[in-house]
ZAFI-185257 format. One record per residue (C-alpha): residue in three letters; z, x, y. Coordinates in steps of 0.02 Angstrom, whole numbers, padded with zeros to 5 digits, always signed. Layout:
% residues N
AlaZXY;...
//
This chain:
% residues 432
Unk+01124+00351-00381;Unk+00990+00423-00273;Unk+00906+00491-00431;Unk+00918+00354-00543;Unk+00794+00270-00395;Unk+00686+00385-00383;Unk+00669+00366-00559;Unk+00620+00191-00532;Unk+00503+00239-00411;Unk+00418+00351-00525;Unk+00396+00193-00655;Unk+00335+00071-00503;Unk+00195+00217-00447;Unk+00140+00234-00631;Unk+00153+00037-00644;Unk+00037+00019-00489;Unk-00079+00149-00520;Unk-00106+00040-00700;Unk-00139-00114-00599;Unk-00288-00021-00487;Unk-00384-00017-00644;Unk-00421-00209-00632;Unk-00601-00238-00578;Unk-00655-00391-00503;Unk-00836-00462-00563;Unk-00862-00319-00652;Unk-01021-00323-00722;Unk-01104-00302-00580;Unk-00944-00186-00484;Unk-00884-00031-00538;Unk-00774-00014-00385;Unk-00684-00144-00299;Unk-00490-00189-00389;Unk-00409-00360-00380;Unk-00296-00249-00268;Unk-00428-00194-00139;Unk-00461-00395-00129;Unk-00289-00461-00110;Unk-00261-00332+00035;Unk-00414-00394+00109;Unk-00330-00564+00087;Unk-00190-00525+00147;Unk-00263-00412+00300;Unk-00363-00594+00357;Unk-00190-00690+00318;Unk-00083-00593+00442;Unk-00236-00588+00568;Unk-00220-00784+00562;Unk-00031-00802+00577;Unk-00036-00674+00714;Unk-00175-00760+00816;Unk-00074-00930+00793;Unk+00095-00845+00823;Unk+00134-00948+00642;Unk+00258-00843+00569;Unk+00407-00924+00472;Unk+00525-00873+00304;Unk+00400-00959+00204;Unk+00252-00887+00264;Unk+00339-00723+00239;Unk+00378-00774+00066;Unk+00219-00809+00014;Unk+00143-00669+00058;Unk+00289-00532-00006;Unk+00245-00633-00186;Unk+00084-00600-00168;Unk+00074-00425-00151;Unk+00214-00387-00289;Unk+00091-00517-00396;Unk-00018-00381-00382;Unk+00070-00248-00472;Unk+00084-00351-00641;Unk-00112-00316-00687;Unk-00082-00168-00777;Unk-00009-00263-00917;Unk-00114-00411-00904;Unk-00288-00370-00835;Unk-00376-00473-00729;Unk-00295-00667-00725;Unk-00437-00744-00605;Unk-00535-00866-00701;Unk-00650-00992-00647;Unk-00671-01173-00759;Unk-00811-01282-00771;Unk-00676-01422-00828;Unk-00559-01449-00683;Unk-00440-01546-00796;Unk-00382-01392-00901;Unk-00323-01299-00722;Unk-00161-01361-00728;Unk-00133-01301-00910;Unk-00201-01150-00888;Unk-00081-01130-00709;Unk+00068-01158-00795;Unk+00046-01018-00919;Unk-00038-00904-00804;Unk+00137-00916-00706;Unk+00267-00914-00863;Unk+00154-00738-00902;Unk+00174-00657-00738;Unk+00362-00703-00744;Unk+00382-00642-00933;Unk+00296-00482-00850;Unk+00409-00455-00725;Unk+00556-00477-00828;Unk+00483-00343-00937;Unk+00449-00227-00805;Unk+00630-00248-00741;Unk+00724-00216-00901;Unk+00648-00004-00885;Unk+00740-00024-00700;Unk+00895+00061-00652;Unk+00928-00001-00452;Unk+00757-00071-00418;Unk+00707-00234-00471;Unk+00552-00358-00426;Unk+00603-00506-00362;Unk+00471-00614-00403;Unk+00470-00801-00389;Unk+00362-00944-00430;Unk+00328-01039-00286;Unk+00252-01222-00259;Unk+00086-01249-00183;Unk+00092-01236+00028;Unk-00004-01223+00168;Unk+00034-01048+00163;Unk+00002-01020-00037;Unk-00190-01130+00010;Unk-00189-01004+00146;Unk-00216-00853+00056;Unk-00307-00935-00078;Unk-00458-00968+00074;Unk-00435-00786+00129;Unk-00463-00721-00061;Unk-00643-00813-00058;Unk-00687-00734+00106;Unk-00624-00565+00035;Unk-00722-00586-00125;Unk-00857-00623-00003;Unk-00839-00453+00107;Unk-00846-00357-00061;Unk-00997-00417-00107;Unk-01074-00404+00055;Unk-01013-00236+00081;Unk-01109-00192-00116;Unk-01264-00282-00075;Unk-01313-00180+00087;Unk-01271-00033-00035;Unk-01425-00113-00118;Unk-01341-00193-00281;Unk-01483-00327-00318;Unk-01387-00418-00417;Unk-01227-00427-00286;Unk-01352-00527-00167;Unk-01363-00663-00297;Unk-01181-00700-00330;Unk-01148-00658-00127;Unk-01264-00815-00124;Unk-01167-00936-00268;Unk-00996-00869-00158;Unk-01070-00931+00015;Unk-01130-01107-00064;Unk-00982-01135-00174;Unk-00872-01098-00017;Unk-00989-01220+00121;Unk-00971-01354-00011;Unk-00794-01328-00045;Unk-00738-01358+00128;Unk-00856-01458+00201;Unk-00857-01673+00177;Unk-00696-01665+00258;Unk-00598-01591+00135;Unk-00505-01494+00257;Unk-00428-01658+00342;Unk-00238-01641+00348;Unk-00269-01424+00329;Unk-00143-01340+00444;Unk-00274-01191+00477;Unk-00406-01307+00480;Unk-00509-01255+00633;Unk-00472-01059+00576;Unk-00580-01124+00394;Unk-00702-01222+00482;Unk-00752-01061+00597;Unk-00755-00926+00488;Unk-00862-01064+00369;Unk-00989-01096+00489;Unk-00998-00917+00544;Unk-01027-00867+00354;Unk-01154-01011+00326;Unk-01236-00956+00493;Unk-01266-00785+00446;Unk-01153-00721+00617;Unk-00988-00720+00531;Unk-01016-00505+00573;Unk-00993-00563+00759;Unk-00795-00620+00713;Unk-00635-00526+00748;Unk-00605-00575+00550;Unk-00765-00476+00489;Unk-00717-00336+00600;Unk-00542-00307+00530;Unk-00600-00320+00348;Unk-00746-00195+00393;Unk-00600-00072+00443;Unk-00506-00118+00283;Unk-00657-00076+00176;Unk-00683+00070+00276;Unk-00508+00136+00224;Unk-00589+00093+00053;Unk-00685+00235+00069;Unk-00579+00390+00115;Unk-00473+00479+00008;Unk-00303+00564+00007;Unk-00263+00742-00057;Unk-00441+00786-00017;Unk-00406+00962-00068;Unk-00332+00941-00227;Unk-00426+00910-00405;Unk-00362+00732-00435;Unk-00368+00650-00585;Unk-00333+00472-00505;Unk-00401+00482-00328;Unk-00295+00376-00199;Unk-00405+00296-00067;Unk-00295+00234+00081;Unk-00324+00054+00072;Unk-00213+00100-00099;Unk-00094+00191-00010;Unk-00053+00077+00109;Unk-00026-00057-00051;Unk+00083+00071-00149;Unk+00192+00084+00004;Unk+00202-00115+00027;Unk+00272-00130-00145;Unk+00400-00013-00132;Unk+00447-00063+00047;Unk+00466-00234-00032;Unk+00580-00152-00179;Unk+00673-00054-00080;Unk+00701-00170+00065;Unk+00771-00286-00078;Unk+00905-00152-00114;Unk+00957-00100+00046;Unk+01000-00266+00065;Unk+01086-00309-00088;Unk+01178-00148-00131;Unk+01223-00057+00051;Unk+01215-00256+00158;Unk+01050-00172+00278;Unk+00987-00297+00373;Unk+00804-00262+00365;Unk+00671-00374+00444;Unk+00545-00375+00287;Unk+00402-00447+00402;Unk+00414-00304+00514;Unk+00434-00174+00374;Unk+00261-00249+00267;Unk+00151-00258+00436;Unk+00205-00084+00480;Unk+00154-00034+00297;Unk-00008-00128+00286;Unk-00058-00052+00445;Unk+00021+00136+00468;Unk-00135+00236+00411;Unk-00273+00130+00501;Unk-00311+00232+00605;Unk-00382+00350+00470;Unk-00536+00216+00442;Unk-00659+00350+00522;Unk-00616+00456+00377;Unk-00505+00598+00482;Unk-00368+00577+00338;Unk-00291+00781+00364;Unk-00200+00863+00233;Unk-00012+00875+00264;Unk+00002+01064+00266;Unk-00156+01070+00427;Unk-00088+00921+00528;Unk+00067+01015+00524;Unk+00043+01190+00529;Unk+00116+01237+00685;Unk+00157+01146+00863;Unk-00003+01170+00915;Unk-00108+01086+00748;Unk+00036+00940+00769;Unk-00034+00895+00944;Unk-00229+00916+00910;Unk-00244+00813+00770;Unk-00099+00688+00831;Unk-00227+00666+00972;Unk-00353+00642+00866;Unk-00274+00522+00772;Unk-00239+00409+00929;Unk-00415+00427+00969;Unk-00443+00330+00810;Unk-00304+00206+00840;Unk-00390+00161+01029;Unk-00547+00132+00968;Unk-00469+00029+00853;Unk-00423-00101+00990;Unk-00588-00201+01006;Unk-00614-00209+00810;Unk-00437-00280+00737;Unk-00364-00349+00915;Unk-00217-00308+01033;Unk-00083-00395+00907;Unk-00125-00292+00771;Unk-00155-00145+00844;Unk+00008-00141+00931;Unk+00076-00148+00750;Unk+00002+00025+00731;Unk+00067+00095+00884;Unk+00260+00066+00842;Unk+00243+00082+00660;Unk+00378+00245+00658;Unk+00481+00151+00765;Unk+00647+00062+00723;Unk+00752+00048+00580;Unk+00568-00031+00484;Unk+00489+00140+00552;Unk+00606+00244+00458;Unk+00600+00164+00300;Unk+00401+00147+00309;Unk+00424+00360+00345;Unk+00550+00410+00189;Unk+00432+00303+00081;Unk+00267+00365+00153;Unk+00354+00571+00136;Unk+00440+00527-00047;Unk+00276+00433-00132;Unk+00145+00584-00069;Unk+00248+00724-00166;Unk+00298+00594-00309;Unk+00088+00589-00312;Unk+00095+00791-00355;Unk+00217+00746-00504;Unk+00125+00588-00556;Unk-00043+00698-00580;Unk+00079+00835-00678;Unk+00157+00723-00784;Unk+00072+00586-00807;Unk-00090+00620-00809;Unk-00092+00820-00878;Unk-00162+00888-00700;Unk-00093+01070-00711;Unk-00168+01097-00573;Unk-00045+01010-00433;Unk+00080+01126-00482;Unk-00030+01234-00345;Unk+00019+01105-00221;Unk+00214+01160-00232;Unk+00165+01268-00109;Unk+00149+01113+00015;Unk+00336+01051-00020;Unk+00384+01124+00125;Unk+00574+01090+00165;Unk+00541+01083+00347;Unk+00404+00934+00348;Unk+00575+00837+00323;Unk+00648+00879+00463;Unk+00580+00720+00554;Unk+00716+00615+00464;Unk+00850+00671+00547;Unk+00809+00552+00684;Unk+00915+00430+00602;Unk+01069+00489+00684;Unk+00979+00388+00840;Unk+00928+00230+00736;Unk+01081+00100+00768;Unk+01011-00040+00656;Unk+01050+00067+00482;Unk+01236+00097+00422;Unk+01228+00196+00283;Unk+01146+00365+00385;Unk+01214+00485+00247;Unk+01115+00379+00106;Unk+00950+00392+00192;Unk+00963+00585+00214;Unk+01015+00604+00028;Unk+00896+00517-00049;Unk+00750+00616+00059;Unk+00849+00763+00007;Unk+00852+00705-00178;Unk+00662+00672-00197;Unk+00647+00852-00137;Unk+00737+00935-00248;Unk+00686+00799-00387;Unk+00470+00839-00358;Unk+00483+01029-00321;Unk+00601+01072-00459;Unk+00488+00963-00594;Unk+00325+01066-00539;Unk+00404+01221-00523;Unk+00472+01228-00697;Unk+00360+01105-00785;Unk+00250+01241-00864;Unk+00318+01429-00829;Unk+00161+01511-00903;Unk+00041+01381-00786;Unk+00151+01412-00623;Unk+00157+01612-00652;Unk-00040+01571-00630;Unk-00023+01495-00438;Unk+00148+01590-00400;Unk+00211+01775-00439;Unk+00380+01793-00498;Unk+00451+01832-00317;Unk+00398+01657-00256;Unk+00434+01563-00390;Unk+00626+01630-00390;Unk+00607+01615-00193;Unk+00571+01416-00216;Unk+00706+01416-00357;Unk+00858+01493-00245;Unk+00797+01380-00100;Unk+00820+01222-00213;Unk+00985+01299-00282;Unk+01053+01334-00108;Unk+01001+01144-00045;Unk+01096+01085-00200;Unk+01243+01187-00167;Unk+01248+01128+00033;Unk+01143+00974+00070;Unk+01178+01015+00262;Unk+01051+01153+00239;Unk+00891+01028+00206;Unk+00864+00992+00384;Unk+00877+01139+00456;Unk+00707+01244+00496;Unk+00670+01347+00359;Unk+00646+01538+00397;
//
């Protein structure tokens, strides 16, 4: 069972990694994805709710749609459209929606035990919500490319501002739940001071985490920035949240699991994102650079606020914690077999070497997590994605891994996954 969803995983990664290849205005961007602006969105969307303490099943909703939206790009491109003839929006609604549905339905047919639970939801204050926070993204990004000097980013960044003052100005925000939330972050963009807001300052992070990339030692093929990341692991939070719940009756809090995933690896925005195999070396490189990390995470405090940041402090903790951890450990090695398989990287077959066994050892602090039942499934299906990654880049391509590996290690690696097969009590021991 374990296997057959990590297989699944493996076809959600390469569905995502399709998706990141959907540019927004792009000719005059070669950079920023639909998905770098819909976490922006969703980034300013949370910051609201949070301020306003406005949290409810629907709000929730709305935004888990939204993100697994997201993933369907890879098989559409980029759905955002903007007509001159307001009449032909409803039309063009309707089969923008029966498409994304059709998609899903397609992408769940190739699925053993996950599925994407998609639905089609009405218009709400919630759904008009995020809709305001994708113009104020769009708006970031183009900021963020004209002070990179694109001349041609400073014209649309001035269309966005107007079309955006006009839009929500003559009182057509009367009746708006998050009214006075619109009108200040308006006047503060039509002021030129909206950089003085606790909303520019959190997207400046986000965009920051734009910038700085995982596997920084590694020849990658498709680079993972962590504003990526921290979308891959939403998704399959979402997806595997769905089947705790359905197949093993986990009662998982899915607001606390996608805030904890949004937010884990903030605290990288400075650009200290360490390799695995430094961080932890030893004891010693453990505490340094877990110090530095919280270094990060303080200064952190006066940029995104106390609400959010407190979501970064706790994000290992709790039954949430430990899913966010098995899904954060499982997708970084499923990355090495991604750039094997998928994209022809011989290369990461190097990176076998940083499979170690013992980095897993961390999970078995389930034994002290109440909230989960099934303990045993959690520790197998680390256990499985082990085996599953190391075994597919070990014997991938003999003649490429006798290049990284002499025959000695590559039969010590082999017995190691042989004797974890044989005993699975073995895997969380400390390795010799």
């Amino acid at each position: 069972m374990e296997k057959l969803i990590l297989e699944d995983l493996f076809k959600v990664l390469l569905g995502i990694i399709d998706s990141y290849n959907s540019k927004i205005l792009q000719n005059i961007n070669e950079k920023y994805t639909i998905i770098d602006k819909s976490m922006l969105s969703a980034y300013l969307y949370i910051k609201i709710l949070e301020n306003r303490n406005e949290r409810n099943d629907l709000s929730v909703e709305v935004l888990r749609n939204y993100l697994l939206k997201q993933s369907i790009y890879g098989e559409t491109g980029n759905l955002a459209l903007e007509f001159t003839d307001k009449s032909k929006m409803d039309l063009y609604n309707k089969v923008i929606n029966e498409l994304i549905v059709e998609k899903f339905e397609y992408k769940n047919r190739v699925m053993k035990r996950l599925k994407y639970d998609y639905k089609i939801l009405d218009n709400n204050e919630f759904t008009n919500l995020l809709k305001f926070c994708e113009s104020i993204a769009e708006i970031s990004i183009l900021n963020k490319l004209a002070r990179r000097g694109n001349k041609e980013a400073e014209e649309y960044l001035k269309i966005r501002k107007n079309k955006l003052v006009s839009i929500y100005t003559n009182n057509a925000l009367n009746g708006d739940k998050f009214k006075d939330e619109k009108i200040n972050i308006i006047y503060h963009i039509k002021e030129e001071k909206f950089e003085e807001t606790d909303y520019f300052k959190l997207l400046e992070v986000a965009l920051k985490l734009r910038d700085v990339y995982r596997y920084s030692t590694l020849t990658t093929v498709l680079p993972e920035n962590v504003l990526f990341h921290q979308y891959i692991i939403s998704v399959t939070c979402i997806l595997f949240a769905d089947y705790l719940k359905r197949e093993l009756n986990e009662n998982i809090n899915i607001y606390t699991l996608l805030l904890k995933a949004l937010f884990h690896d903030f605290g990288e925005y400075n650009g200290n994102e360490i390799v695995t195999q430094v961080k932890n070396y030893n004891e010693d490189t453990i505490a340094m650079f877990g110090q530095m990390q919280r270094t990060d995470e303080e200064q952190l405090r006066g940029r995104i606020g106390d609400n959010l940041y407190n979501i970064i402090s706790d994000s290992t903790d709790g039954a949430e914690g430990y899913i966010l951890e098995i899904l954060d450990k499982v997708t970084a090695i499923m990355k090495l077999w991604i750039e094997v398989k998928y994209m022809g990287n011989n290369t990461y077959i190097k990176a076998t070497c940083s499979v170690f066994q013992s980095r897993f050892k961390r999970f078995e602090k389930i034994k002290k997590i109440d909230e989960l039942k099934k303990k045993n499934f959690y520790l197998d299906f680390v256990r499985e994605a082990y085996i599953y990654v190391k075994e597919n880049l070990i014997e991938y391509n003999p003649e490429i891994t006798l290049e990284y590996f002499t025959k000695d290690e590559i039969e010590v690696m082999r017995n190691e996954i042989n004797e974890i097969k044989k005993d699975k009590n073995i895997f969380l021991k400390p390795c010799n």
